[in-house]
BABALUM-837120 format. One line per 5 residues: for each residue z, x, y negated of N, C-alpha, C, O. Coordinates in Angstrom, 1 decimal. Example, Ala and Ser with C-alpha at 12.3 -4.5 7.8 and 13.67 -1.06 7.14 Angstrom:
2
7.8,13.2,5.7,7.8,12.3,4.5,7.8,13.2,3.3,8.5,14.2,3.3  7.1,12.8,2.2,7.1,13.7,1.1,7.9,12.9,0.0,8.0,13.4,-1.1
***
This chain:
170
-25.6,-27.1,26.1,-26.8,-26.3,25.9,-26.7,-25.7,24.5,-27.4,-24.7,24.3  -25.8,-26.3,23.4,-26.0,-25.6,22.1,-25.3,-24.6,21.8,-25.6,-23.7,21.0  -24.0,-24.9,22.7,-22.8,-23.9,22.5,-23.3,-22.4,22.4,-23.1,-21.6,21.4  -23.9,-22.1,23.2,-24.3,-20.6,23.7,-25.4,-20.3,22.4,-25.1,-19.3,21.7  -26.2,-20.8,22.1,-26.6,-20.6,21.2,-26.0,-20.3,19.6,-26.3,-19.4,18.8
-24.9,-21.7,19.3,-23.9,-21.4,18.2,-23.4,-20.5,18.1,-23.2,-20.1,17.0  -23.0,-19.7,19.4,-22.4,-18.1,19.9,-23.0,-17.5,19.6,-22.9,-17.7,18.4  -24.1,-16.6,19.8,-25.3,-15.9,20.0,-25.1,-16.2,18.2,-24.7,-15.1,17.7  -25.3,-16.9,17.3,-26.0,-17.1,16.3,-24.6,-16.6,15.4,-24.8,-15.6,14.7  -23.3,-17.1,15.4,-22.2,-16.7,14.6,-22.2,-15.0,15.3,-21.8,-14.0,14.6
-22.6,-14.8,16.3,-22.4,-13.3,16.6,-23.4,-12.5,15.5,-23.2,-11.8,14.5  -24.2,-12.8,16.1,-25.3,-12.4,14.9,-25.2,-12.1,13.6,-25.7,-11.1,13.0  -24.5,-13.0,13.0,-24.0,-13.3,11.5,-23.1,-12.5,11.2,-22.8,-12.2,10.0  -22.5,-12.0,12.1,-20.8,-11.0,12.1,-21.4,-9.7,11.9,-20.9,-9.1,11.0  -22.2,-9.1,12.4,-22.8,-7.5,12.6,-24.3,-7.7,11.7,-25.2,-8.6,11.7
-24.0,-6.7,11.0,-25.4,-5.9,10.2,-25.9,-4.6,10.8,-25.3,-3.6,11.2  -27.3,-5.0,10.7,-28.1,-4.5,11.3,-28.0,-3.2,11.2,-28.4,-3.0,10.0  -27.6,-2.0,11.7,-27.7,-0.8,11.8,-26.1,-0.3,11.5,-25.7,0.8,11.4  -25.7,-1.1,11.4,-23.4,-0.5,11.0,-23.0,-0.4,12.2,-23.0,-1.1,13.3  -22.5,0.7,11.7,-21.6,1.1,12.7,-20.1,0.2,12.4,-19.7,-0.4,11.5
-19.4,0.5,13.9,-18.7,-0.5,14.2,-17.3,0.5,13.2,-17.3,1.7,12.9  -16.3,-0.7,13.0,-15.1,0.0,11.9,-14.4,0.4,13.4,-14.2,-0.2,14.5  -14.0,1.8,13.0,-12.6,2.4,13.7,-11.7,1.6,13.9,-11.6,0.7,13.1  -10.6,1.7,15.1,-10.0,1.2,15.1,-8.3,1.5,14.2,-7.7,2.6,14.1  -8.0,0.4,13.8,-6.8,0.8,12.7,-5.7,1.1,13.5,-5.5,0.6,14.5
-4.8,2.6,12.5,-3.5,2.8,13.0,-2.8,1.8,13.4,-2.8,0.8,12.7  -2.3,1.9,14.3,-1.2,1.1,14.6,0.4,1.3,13.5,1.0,2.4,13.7  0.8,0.4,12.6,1.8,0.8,11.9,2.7,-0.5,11.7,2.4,-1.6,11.3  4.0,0.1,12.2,5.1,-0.9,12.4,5.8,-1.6,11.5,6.3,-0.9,10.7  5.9,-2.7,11.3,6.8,-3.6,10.3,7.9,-2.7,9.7,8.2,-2.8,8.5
8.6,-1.8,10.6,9.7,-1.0,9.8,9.3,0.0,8.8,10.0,0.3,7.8  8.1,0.4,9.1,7.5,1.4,8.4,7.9,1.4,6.9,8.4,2.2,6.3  7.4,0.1,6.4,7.9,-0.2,5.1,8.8,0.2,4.3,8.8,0.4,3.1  10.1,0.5,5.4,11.8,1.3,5.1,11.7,2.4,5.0,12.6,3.0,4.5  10.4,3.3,5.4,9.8,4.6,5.6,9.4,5.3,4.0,9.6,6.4,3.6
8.6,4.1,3.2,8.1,4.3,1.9,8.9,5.3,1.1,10.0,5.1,0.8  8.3,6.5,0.6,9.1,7.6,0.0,9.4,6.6,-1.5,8.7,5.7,-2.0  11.0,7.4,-1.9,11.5,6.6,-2.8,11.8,7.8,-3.6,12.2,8.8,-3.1  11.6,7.8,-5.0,10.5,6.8,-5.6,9.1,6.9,-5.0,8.7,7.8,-4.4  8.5,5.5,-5.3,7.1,5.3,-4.8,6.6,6.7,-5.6,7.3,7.2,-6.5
5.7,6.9,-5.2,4.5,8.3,-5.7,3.9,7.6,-6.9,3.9,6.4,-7.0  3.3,8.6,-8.2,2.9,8.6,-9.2,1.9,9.1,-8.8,2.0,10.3,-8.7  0.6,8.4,-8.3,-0.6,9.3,-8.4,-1.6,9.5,-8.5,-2.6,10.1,-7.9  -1.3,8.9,-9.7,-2.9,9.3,-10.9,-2.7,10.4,-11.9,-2.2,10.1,-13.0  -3.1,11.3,-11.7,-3.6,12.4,-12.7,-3.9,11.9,-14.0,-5.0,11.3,-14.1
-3.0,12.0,-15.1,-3.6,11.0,-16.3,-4.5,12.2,-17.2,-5.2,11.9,-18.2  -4.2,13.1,-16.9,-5.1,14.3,-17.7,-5.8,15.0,-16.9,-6.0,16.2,-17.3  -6.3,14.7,-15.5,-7.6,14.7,-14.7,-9.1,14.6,-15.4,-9.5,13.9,-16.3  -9.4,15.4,-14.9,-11.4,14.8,-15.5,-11.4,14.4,-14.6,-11.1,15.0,-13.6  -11.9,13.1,-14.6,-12.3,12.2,-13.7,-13.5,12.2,-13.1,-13.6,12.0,-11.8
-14.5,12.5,-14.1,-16.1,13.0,-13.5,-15.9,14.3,-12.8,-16.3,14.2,-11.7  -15.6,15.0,-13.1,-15.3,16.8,-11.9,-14.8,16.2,-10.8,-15.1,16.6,-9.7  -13.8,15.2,-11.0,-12.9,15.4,-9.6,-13.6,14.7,-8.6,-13.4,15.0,-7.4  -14.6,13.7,-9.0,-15.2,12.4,-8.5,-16.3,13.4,-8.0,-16.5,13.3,-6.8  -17.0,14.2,-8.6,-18.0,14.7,-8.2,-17.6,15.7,-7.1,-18.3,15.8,-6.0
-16.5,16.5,-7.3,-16.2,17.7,-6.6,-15.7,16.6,-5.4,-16.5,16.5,-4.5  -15.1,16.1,-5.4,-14.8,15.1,-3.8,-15.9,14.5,-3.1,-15.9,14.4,-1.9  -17.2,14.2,-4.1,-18.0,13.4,-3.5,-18.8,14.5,-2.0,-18.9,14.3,-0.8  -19.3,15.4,-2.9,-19.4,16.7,-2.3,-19.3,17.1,-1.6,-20.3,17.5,-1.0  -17.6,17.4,-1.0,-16.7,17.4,-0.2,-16.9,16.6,0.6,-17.1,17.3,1.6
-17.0,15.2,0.9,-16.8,14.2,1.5,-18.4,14.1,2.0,-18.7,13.3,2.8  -18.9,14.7,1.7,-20.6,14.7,2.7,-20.8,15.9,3.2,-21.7,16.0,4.1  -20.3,16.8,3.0,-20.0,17.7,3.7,-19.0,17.8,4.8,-19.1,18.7,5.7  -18.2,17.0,4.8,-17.1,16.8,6.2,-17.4,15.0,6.8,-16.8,14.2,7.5  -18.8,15.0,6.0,-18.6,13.4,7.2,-17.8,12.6,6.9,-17.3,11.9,7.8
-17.5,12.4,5.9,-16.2,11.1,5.2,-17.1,10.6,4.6,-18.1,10.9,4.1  -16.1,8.9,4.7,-16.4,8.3,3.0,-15.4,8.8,2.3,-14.4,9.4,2.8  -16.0,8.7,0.7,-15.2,8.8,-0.1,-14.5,7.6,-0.7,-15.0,6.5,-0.6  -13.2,7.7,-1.2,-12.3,6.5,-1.2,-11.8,6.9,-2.5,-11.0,7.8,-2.7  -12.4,6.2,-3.5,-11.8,6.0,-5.1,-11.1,5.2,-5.5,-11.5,4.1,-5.8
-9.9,5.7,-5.5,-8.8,4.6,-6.2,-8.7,4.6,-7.6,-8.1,5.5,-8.1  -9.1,4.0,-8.1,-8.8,3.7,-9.8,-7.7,2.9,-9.9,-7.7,1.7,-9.4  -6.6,3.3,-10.4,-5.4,2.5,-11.2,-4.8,3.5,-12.1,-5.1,4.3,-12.9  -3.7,3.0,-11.7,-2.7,3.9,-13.2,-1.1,3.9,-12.7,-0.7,3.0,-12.0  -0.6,4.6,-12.9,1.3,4.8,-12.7,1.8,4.0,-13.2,3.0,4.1,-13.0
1.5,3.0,-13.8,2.3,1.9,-14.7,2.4,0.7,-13.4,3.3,-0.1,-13.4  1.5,0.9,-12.6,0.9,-0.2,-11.7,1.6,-0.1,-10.5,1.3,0.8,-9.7  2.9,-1.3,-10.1,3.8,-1.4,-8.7,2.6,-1.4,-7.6,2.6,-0.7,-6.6  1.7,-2.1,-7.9,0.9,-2.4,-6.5,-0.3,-1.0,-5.7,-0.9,-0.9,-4.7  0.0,-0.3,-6.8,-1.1,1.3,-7.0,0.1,2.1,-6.4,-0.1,2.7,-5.3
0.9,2.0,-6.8,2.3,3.3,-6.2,2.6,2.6,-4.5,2.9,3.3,-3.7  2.4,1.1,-4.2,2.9,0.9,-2.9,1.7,1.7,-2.3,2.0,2.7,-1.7  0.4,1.2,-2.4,-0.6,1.9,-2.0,-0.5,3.4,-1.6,-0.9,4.1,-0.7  0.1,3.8,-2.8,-0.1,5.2,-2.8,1.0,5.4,-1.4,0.8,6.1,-0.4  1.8,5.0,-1.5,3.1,5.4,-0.8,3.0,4.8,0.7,3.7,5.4,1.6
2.0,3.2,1.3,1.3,3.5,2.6,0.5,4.2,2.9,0.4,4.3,4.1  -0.4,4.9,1.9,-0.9,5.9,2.5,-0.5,7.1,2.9,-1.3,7.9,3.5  0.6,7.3,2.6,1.2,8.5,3.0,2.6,8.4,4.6,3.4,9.1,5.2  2.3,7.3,4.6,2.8,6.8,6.0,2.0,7.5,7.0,0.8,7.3,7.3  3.0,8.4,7.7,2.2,9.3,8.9,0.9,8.9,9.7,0.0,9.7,10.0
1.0,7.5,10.1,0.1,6.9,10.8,-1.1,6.8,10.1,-2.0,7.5,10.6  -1.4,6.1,8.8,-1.8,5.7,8.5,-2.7,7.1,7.4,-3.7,6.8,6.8  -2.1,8.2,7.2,-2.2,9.2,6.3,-3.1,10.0,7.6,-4.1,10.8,7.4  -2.7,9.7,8.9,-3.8,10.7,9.7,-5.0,9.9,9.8,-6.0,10.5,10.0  -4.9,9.3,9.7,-6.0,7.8,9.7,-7.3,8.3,8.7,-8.4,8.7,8.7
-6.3,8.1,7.8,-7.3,8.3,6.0,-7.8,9.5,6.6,-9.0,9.5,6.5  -7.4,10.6,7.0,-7.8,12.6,6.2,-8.8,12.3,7.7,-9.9,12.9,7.6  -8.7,11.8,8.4,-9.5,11.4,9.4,-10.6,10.7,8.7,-11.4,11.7,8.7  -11.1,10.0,8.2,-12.2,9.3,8.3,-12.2,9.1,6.5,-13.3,8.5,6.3  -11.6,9.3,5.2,-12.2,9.4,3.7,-11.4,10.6,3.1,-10.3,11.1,3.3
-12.5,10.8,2.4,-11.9,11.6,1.4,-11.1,10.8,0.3,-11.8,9.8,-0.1  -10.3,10.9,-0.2,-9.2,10.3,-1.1,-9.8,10.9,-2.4,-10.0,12.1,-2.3  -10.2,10.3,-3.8,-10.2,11.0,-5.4,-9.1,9.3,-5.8,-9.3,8.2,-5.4  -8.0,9.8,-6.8,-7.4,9.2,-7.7,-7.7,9.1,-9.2,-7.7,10.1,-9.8  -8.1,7.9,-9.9,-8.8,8.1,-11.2,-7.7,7.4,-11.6,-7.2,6.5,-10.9
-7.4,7.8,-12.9,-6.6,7.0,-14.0,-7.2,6.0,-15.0,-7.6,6.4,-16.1  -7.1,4.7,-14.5,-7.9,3.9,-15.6,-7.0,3.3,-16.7,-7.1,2.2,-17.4  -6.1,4.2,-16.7,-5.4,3.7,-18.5,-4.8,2.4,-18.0,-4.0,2.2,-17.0  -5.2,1.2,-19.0,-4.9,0.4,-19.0,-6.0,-0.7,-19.1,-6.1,-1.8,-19.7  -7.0,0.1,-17.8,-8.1,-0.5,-17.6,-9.2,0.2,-19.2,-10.4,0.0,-19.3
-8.7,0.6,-19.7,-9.4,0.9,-20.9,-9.7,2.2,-20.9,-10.1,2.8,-21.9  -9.7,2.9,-19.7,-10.2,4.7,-19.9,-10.9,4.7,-18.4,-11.0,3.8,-17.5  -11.5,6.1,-18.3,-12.1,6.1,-17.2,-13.3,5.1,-16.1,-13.5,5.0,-14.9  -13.7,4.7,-17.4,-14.7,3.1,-16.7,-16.2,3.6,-16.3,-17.1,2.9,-15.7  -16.4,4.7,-16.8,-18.1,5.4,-16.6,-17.7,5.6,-15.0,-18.4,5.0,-14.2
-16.7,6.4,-14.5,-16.4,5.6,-12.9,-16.9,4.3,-12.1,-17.9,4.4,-11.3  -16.5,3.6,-12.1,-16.5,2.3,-11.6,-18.0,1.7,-12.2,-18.6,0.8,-11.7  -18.7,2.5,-13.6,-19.6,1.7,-14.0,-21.1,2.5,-13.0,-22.2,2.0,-13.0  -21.0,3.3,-12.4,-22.0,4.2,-11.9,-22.3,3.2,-10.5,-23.5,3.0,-10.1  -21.3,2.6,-10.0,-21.5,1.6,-9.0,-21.8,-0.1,-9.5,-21.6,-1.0,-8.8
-22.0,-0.1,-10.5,-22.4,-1.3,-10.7,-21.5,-2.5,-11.3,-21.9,-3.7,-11.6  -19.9,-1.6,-11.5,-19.0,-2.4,-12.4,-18.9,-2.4,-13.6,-17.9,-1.9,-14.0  -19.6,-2.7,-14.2,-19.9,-2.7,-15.8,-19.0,-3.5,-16.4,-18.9,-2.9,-17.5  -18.4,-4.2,-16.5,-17.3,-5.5,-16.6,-15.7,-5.1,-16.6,-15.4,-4.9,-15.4  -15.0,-5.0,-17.1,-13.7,-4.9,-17.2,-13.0,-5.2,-15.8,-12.8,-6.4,-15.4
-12.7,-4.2,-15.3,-11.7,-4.1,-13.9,-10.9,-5.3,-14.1,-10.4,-5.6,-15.2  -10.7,-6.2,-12.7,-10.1,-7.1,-12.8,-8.7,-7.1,-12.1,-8.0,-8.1,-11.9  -8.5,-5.6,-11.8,-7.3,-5.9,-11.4,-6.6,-4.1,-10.7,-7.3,-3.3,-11.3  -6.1,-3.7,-10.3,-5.7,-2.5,-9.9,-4.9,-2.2,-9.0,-3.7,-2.2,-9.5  -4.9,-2.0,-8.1,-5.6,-0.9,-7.7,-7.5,-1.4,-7.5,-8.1,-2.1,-6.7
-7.8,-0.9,-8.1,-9.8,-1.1,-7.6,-9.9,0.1,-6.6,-9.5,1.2,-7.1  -10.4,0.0,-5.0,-10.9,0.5,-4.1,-12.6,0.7,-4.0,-13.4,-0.2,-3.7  -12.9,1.9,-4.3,-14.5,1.8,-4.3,-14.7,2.9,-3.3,-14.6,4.1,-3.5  -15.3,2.1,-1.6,-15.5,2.8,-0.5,-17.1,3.1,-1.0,-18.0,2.3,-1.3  -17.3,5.0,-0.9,-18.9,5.0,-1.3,-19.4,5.8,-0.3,-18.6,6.4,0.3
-20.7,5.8,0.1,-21.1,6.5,0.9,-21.4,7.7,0.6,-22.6,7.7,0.2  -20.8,9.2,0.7,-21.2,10.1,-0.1,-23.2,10.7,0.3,-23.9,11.4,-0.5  -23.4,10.4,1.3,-24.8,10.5,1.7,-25.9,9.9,0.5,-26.7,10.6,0.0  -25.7,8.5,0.3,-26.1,7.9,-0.4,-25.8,7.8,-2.2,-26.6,7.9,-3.1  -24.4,7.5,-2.1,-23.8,7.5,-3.3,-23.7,5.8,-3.6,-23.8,5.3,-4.7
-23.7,5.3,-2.6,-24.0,3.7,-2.4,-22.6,3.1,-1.9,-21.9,3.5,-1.0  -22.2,1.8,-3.0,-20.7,1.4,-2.9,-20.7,0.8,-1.1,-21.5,-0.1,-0.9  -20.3,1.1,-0.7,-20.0,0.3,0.8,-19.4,-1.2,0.8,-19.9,-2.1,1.4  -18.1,-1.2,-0.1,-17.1,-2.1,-0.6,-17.3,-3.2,-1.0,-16.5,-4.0,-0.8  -18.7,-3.5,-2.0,-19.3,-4.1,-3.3,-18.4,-5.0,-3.6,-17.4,-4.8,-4.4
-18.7,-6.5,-2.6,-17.2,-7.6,-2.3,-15.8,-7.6,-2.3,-15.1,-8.5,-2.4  -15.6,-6.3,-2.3,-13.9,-6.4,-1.5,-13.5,-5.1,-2.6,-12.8,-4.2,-2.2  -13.9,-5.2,-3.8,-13.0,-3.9,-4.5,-11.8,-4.6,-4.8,-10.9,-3.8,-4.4  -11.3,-5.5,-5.2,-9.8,-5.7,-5.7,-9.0,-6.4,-4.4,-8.0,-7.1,-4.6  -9.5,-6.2,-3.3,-8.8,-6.8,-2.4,-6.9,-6.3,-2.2,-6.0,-6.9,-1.6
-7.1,-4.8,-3.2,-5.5,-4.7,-2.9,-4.8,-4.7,-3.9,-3.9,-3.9,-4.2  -5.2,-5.7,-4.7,-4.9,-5.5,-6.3,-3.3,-6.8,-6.1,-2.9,-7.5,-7.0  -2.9,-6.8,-4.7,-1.6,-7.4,-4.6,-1.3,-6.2,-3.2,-1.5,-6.7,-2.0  -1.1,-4.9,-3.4,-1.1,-4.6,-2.1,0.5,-4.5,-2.2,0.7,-3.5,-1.5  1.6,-4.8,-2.8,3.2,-4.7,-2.4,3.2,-6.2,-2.0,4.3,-6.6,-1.6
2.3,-6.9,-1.9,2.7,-8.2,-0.7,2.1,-8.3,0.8,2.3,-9.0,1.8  1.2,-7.1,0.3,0.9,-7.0,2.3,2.0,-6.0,3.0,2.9,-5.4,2.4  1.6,-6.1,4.2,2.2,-5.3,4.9,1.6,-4.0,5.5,0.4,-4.3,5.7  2.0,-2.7,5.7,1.4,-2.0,5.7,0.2,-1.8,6.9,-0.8,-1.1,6.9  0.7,-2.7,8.0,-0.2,-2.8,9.1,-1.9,-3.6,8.3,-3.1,-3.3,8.6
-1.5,-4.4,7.3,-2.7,-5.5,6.3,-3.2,-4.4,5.9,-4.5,-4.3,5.9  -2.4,-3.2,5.4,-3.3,-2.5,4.6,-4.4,-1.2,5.3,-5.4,-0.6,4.8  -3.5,-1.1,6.6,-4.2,-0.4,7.4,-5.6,-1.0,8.0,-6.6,-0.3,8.1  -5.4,-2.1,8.2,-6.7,-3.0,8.8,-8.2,-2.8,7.8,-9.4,-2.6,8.1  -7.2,-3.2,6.0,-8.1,-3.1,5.5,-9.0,-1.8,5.1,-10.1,-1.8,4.6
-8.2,-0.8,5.5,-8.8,0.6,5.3,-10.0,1.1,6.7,-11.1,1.7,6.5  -9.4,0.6,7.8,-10.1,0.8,9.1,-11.5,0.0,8.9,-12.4,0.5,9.6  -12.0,-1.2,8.1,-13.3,-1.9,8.0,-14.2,-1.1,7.6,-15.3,-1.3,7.9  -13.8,0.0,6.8,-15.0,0.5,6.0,-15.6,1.9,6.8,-16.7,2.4,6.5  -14.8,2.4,7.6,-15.1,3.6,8.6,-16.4,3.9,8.9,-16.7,4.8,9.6
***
């Protein structure tokens, strides 16, 4: 008799009230990885204005129905270039222009570009890089809050991991 209930109640707990359900993620193959353009991509604009570009994307991205997807890191950073470099994995690059708008910020060495990350509520020294901040451009509200440094090891996932993780926030 309680089972169905325990069901019913962990279901419950899984879905928030009014979200829409995440897209489903590209499908992207283990070999893919052999795919990665060599050299990995450099791509953070280190002499970007960061507020123009952030604003002019945000813009953009409520105007075509995207989230916007802010990557803050830096070119010094292996785990920011793998990133950069599954996203440009065919699958996974139709995926993204599909459903976010992409802005690149250069946060130095975590020491530049922080009025970024501070407008959502990161006031505190980035703990790690790549920081992902999924925003709602309708709102201007972090979607992500929890899960910003989730890829701040993204050269040990696999690119299918990192697809999944991009598909949650849709």
């Amino acid at each position: 008799m309680r089972k169905p209930l325990v069901l019913a109640a962990l279901a419950l707990a899984t879905v928030t009230p009014g979200a829409a359900p995440a897209a489903p993620a590209p499908r992207v193959s283990v070999a893919a990885i052999d795919q990665l353009p060599q050299p990995l991509p450099l791509p953070y604009d280190e002499a970007a204005n960061a507020d123009r570009a952030v604003a002019q994307a945000k813009a953009l991205a409520r105007r075509q129905g995207k989230k916007l997807l802010i990557d803050l890191g830096g070119n010094w950073c292996g785990d920011c270039r793998v990133l950069a470099g599954i996203m440009k994995l065919p699958e996974v690059d139709r995926f993204v222009r599909q459903h976010y708008l992409v802005v690149t910020v250069d946060v130095g060495r975590m020491d530049k570009n922080l009025q970024i990350p501070a407008r959502y509520g990161i006031k505190d020294r980035l703990r790690g890089v790549p920081a992902i901040l999924i925003v709602d451009p309708r709102t201007d509200r972090l979607v992500n809050g929890a899960n910003l440094f989730a890829l701040t090891d993204a050269r040990h996932m696999t690119p299918q991991a990192l697809a999944d993780w991009l598909a949650r926030w849709v």
